[in-house]
PDB file of N, CA, C and O in Angstrom:
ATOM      1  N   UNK A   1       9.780 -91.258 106.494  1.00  0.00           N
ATOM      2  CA  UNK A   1      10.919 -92.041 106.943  1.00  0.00           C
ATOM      3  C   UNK A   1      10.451 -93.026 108.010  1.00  0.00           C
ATOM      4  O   UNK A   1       9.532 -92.740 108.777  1.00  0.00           O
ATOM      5  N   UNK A   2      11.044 -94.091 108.042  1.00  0.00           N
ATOM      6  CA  UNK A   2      10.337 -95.094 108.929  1.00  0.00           C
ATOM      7  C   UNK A   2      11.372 -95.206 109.829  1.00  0.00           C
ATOM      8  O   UNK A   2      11.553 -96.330 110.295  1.00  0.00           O
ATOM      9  N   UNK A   3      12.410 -93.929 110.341  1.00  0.00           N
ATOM     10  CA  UNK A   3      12.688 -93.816 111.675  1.00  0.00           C
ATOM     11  C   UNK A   3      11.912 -92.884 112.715  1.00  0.00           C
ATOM     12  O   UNK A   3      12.126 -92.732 113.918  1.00  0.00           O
ATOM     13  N   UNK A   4      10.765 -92.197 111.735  1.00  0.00           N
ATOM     14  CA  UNK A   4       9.964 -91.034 112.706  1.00  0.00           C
ATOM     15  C   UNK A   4       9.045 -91.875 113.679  1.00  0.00           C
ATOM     16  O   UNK A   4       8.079 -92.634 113.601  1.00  0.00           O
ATOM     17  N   UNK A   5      10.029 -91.222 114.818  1.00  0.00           N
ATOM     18  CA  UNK A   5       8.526 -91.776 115.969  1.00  0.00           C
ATOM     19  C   UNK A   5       7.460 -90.346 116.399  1.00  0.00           C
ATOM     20  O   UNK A   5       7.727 -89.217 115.986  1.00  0.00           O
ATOM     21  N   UNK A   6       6.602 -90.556 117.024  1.00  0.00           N
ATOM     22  CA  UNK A   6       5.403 -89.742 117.232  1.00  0.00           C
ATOM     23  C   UNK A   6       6.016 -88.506 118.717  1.00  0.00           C
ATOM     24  O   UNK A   6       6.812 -89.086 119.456  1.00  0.00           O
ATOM     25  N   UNK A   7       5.798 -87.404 119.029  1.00  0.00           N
ATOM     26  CA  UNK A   7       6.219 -86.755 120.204  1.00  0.00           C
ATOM     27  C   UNK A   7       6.112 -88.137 121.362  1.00  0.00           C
ATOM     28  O   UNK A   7       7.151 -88.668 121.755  1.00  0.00           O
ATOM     29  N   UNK A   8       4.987 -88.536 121.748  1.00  0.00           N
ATOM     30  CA  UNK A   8       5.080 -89.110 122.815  1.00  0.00           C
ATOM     31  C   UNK A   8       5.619 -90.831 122.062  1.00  0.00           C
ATOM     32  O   UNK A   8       4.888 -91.821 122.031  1.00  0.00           O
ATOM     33  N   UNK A   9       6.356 -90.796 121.789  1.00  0.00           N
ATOM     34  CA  UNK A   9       7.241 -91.868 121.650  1.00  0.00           C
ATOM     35  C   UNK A   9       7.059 -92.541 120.892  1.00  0.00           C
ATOM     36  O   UNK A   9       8.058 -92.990 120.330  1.00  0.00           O
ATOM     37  N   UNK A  10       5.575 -93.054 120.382  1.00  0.00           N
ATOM     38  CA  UNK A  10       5.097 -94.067 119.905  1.00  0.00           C
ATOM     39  C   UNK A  10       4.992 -94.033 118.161  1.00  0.00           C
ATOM     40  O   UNK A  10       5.113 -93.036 117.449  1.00  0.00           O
ATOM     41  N   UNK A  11       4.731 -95.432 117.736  1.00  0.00           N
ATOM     42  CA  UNK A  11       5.408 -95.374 116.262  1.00  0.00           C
ATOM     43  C   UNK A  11       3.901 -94.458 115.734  1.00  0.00           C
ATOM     44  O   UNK A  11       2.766 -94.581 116.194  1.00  0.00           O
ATOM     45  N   UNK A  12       4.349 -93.597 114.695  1.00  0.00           N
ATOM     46  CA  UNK A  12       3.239 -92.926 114.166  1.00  0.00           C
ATOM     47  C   UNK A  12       2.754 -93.699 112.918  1.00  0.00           C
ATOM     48  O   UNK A  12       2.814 -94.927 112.982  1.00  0.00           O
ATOM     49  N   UNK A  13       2.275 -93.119 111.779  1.00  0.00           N
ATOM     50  CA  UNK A  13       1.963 -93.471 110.304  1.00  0.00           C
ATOM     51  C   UNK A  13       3.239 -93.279 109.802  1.00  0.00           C
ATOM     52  O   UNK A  13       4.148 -92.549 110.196  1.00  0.00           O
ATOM     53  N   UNK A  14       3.142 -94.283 108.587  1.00  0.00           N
ATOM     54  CA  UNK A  14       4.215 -95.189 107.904  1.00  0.00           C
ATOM     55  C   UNK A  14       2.979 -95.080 106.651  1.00  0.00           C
ATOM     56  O   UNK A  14       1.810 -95.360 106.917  1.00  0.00           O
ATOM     57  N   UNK A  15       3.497 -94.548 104.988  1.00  0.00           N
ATOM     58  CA  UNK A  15       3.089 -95.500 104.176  1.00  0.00           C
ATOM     59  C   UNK A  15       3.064 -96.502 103.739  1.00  0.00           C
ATOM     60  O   UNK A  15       2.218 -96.760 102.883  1.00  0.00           O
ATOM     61  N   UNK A  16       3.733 -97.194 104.046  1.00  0.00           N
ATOM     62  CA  UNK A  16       3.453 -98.276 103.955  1.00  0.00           C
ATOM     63  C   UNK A  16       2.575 -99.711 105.433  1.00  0.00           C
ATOM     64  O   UNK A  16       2.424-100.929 105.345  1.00  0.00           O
ATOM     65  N   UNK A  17       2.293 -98.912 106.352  1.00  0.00           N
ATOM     66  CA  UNK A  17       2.121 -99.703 107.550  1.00  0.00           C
ATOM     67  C   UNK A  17       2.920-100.021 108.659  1.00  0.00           C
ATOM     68  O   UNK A  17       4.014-100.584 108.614  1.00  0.00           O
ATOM     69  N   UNK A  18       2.140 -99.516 109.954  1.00  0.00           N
ATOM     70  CA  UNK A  18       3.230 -99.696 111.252  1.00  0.00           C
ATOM     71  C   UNK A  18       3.774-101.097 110.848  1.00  0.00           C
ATOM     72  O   UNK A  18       4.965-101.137 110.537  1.00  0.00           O
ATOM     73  N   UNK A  19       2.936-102.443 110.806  1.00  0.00           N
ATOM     74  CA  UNK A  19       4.141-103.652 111.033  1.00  0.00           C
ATOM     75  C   UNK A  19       4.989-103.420 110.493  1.00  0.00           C
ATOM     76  O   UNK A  19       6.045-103.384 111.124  1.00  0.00           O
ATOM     77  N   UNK A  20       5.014-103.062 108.660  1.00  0.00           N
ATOM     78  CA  UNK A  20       6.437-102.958 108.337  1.00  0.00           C
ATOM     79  C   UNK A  20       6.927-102.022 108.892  1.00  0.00           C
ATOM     80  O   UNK A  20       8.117-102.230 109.127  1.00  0.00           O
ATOM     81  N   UNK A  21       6.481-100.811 109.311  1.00  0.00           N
ATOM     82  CA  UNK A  21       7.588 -99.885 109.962  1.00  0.00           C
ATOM     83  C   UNK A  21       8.314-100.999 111.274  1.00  0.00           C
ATOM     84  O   UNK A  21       9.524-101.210 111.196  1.00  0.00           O
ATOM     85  N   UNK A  22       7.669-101.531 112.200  1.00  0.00           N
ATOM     86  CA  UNK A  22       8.072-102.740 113.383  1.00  0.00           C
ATOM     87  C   UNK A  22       8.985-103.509 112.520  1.00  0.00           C
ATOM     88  O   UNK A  22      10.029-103.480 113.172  1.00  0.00           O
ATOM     89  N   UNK A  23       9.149-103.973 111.777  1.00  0.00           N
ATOM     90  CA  UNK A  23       9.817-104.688 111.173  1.00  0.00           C
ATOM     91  C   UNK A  23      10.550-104.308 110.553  1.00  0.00           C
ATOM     92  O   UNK A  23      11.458-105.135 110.462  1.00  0.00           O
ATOM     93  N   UNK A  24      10.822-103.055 109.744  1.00  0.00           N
ATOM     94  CA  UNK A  24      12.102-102.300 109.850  1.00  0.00           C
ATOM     95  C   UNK A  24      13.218-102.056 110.595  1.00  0.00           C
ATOM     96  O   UNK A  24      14.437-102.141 110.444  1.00  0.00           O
ATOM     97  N   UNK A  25      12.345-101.685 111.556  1.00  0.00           N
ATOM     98  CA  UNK A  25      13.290-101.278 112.835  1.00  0.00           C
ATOM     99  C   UNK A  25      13.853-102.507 113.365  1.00  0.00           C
ATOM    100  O   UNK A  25      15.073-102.495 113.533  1.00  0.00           O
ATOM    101  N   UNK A  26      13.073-103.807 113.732  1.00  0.00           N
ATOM    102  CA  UNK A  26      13.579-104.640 114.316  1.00  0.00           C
ATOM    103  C   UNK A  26      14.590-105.067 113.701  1.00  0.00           C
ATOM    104  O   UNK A  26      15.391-105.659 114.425  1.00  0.00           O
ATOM    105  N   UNK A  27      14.919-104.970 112.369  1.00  0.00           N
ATOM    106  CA  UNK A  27      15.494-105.730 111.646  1.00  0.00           C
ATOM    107  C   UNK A  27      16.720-104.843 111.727  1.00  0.00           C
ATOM    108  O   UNK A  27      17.830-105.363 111.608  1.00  0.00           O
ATOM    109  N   UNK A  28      16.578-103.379 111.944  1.00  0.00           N
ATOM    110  CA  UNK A  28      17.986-102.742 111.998  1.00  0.00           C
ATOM    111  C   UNK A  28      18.622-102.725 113.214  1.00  0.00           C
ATOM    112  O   UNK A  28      19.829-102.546 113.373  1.00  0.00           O
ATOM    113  N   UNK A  29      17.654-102.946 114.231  1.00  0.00           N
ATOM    114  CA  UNK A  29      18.524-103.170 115.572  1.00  0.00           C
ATOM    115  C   UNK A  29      19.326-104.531 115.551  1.00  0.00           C
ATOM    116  O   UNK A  29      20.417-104.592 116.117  1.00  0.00           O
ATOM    117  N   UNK A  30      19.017-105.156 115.178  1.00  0.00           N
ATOM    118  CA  UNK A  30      19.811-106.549 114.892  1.00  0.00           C
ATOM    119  C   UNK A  30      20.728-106.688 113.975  1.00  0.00           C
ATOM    120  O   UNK A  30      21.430-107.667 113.720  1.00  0.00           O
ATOM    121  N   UNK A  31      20.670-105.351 113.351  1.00  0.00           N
ATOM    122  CA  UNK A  31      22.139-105.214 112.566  1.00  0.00           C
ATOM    123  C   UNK A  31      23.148-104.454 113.118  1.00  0.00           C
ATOM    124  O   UNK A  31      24.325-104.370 112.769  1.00  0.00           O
ATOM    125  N   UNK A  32      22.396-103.757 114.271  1.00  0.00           N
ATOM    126  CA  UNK A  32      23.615-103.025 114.531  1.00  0.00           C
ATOM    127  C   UNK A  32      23.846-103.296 116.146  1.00  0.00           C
ATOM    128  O   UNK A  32      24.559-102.506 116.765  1.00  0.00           O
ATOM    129  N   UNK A  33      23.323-104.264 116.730  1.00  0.00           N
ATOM    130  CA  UNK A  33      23.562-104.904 118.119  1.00  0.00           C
ATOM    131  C   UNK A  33      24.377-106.272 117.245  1.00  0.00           C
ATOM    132  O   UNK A  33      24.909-106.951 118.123  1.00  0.00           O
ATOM    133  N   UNK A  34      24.548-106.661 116.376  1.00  0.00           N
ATOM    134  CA  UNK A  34      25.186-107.756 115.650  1.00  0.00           C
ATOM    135  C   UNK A  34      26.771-107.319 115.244  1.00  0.00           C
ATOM    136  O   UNK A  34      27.489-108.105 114.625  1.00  0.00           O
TER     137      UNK A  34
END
């Protein structure tokens, strides 16, 4: 799932790759601060 972050906070492994995981996320905070 590319909402799992790592214990100490930070983004872990993504199959497909942290940017797209970064870019997931960014893209859902801006849907839901919108």
């Amino acid at each position: 799932c590319h909402r799992a972050i790592g214990k100490s906070g930070d983004l872990t492994g993504y199959h497909w790759g942290l940017t797209r995981k970064r870019a997931i996320l960014g893209w859902e905070a801006g849907q839901i601060s919108s």
